[in-house]
C-alpha positions in Angstrom: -42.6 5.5 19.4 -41.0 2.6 21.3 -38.2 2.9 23.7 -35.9 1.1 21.6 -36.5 3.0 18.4 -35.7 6.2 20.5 -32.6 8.6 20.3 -31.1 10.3 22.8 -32.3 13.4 21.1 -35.9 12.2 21.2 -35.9 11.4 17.2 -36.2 8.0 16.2 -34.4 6.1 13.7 -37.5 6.1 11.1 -37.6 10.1 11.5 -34.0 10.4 10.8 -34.5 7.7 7.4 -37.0 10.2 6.3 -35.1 12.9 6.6 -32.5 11.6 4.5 -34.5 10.3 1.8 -35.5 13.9 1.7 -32.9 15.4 1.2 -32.0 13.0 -1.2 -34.5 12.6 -3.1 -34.7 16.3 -3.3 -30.9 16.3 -4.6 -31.4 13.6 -7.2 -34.6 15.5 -9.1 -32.7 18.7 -9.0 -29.9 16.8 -10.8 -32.4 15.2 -13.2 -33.6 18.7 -14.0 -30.5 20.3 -14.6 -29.0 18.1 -17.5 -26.7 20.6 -18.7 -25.0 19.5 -15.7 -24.6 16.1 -16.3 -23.7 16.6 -19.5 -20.9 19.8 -18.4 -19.8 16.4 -15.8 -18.9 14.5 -18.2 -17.6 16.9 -21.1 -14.6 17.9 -19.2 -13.1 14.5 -18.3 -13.9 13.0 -21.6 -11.8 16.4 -23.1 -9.1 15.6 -21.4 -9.1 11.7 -22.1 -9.7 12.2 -25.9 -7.6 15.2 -26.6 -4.9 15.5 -24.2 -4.0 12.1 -23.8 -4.2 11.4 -27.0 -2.1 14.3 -27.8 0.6 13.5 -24.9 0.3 9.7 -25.4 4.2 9.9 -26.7 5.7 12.7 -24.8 4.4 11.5 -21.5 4.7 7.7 -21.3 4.3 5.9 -18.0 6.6 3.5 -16.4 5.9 0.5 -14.4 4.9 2.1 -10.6 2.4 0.8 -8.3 -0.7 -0.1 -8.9 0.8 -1.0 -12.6 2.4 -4.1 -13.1 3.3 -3.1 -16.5 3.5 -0.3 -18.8 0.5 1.8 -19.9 -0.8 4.1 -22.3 -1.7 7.7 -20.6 -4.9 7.7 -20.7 -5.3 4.8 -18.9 -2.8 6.6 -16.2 -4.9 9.4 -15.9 -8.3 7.9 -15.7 -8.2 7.9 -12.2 -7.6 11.6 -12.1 -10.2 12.3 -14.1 -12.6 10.6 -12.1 -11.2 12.4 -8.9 -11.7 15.5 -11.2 -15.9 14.8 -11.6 -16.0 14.5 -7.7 -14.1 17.6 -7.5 -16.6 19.8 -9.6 -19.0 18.0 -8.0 -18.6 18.8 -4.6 -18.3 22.4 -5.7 -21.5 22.1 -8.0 -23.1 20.8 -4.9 -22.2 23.6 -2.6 -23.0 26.4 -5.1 -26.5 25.2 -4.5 -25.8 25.8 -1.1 -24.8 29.1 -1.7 -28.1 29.6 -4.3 -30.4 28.7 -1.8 -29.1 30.5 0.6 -29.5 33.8 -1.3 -33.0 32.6 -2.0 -34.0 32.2 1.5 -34.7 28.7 0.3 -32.3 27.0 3.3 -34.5 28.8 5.8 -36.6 25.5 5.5 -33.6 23.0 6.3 -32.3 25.0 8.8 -35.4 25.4 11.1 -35.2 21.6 10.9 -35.5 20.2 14.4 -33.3 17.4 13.3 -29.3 18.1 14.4 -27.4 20.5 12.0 -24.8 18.0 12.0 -27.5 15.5 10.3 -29.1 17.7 7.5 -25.3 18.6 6.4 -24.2 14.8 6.6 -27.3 13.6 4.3 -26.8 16.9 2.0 -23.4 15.3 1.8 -24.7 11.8 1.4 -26.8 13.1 -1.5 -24.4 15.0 -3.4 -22.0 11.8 -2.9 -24.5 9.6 -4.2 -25.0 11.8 -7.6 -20.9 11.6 -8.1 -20.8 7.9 -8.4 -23.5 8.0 -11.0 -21.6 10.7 -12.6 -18.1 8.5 -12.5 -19.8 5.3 -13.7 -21.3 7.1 -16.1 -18.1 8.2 -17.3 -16.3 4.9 -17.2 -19.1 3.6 -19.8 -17.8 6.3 -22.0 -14.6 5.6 -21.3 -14.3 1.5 -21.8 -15.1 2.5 -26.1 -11.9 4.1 -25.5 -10.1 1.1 -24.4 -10.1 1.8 -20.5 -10.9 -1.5 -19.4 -9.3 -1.8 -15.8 -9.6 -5.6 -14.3 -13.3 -6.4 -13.9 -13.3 -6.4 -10.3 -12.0 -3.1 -10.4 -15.6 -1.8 -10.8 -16.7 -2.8 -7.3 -13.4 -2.6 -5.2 -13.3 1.3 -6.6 -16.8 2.1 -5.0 -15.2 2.3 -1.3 -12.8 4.8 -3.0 -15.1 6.8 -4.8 -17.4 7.0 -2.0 -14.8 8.5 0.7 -13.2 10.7 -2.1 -16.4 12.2 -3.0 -17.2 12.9 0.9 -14.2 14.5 1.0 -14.2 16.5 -1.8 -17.9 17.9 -0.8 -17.1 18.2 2.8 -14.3 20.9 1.3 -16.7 22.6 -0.9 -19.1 22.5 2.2 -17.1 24.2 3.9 -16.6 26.7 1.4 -20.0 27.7 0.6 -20.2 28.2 4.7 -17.7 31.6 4.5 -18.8 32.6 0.6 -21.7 35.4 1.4 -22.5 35.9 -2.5 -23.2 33.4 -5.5 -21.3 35.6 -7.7 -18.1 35.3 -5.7 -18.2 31.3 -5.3 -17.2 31.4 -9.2 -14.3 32.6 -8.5 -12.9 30.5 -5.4 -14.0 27.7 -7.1 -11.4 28.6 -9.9 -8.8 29.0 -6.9 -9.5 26.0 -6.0 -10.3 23.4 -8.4 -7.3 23.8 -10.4 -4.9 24.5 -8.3 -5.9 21.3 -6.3 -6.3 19.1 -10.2 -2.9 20.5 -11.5 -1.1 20.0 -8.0 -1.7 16.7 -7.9 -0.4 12.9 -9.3 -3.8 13.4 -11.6 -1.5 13.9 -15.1 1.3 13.1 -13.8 3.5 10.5 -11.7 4.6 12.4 -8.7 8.5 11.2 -9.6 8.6 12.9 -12.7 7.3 16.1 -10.9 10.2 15.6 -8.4 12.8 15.7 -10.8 11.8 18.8 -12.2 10.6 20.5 -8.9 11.4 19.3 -5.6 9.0 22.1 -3.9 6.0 21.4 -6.6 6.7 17.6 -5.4 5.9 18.2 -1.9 3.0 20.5 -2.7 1.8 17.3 -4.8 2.4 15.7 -1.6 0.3 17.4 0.9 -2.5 18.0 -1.5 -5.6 16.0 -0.4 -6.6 16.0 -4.3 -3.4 14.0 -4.9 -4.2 10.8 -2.5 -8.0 11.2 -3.1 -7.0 10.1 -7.0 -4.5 7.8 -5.5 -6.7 6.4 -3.3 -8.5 5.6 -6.6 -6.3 4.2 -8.6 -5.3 1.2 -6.3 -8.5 0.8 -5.9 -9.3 0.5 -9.3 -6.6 -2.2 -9.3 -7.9 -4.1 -6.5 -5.5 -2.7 -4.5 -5.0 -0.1 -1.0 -3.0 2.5 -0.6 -2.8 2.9 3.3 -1.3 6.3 3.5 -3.7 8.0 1.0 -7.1 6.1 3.0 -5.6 7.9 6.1 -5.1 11.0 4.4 -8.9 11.4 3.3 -10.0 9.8 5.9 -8.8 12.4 8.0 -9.7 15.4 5.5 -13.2 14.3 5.6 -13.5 14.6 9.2 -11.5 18.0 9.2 -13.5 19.0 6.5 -17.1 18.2 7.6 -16.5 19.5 11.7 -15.2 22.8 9.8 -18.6 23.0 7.9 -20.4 22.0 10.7 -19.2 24.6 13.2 -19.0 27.5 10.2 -23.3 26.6 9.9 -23.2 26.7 13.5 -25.7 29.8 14.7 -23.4 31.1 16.9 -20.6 31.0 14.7 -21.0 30.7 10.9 -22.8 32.7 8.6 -26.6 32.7 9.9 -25.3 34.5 12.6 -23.7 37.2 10.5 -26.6 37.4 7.9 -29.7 35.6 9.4 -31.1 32.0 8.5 -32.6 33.3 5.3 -29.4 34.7 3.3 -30.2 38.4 4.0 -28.7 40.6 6.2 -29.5 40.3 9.9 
């Protein structure tokens, strides 16, 4: 090992590149092996694009507001949301693994890693990032048979988007799979949390029409981190930035992740409680 390929923490560079491609490779074949999951990805937005759009195409038109520079059908409107939405239950997909392996006894070999905590949680992160983009892209395929053809640039200016929404969103469910002690009970906080977060949010609909019919709902909308995640999106998808929204999951992320981080910290988090394998210490 050379001096310049050393870290402070007496791992090089090439040991830490390993590591990662681990843990991602390990991420992407579990993901191969559990289609149903692909396919459950995919059912949900494409639902709500074929039937509920369809169905609300009329009642719920969309005026001209930012990123639009004209007026569009609903589907096209809520595209972003649902690809915000395949993030979202993929963050949670990601961390119910968590909590799986766990109970298995299965994260007793990632934990004893020598490697920083900090590190195998970032490239679980990474990995479970990586799988959502294929997931959304996947979806937008789909979607363009439906007429969703955004401008063509759109498909690369969107990756910078997708990429910190889909941190954020599995940072969150990182950091819930750190307090959830049983697999049976993540179920049911994911349902307290995914659509809460998915209906509270300018997903459906434009946060001004939500204002006029609830001022307090509006300023839930507001302070959801769901809400600028898909907003975030969808000037992105236009070639365009929403400044406020980057800063707001920009600064989730990081609140997310150091809450995940110190929750799997020995002294603090869960392996403390109920020891490194899952079971009770």
């Amino acid at each position: 090992m050379t001096a310049a390929a050393a870290r402070p923490d007496g791992f090089s560079i090439v040991q830490y590149a390993i590591c990662l491609k681990g843990i991602v490779w390990r991420e992407g074949l579990r993901f191969l092996h559990q289609r149903e999951r692909f396919v459950a990805a995919l059912v949900r937005p494409l639902v709500w694009l074929f039937i509920f759009a369809a169905g609300f195409r009329q009642v719920l038109g969309v005026s001209i507001i930012p990123p639009y520079e004209t007026y569009v059908l609903y589907e096209v409107y809520i595209t972003p949301g649902l690809m915000a939405l395949i993030q979202l239950f993929n963050g949670m997909s990601s961390s119910l693994s968590m909590v799986y392996d766990r109970e298995m006894g299965n994260m007793r070999t990632l934990l004893v890693s020598p490697l920083p905590r900090w590190y195998l949680l970032s490239s679980k992160l990474v990995a479970g990032t990586a799988i959502s983009l294929l997931q959304v892209y996947a979806f937008l395929a789909v979607a363009w048979f439906w007429e969703i053809e955004p401008p063509p640039i759109g498909y690369l200016t969107v990756i910078p988007a997708l990429v910190l929404s889909g941190l954020m969103l599995g940072a969150l469910g990182m950091l819930i799979s750190s307090v959830v002690k049983q697999l049976e009970n993540f179920a049911g906080v994911m349902n307290f949390v995914i659509f809460p977060m998915f209906f509270a949010s300018s997903a459906l609909y434009p946060l001004w029409r939500v204002r006029e019919a609830s001022p307090f709902l509006y300023y839930m909308c507001e302070f959801n981190p769901f809400t600028h995640a898909v907003e975030l999106i969808r000037f992105a998808f236009h070639g365009r930035l929403n400044a406020l929204s980057l800063a707001v999951v920009c600064g989730c992320t990081a609140a997310f992740m150091l809450g995940a981080i110190l929750a799997y910290d020995p002294s603090r988090g869960f392996i403390a409680r109920r020891g490194v394998g899952g079971g009770d210490a």
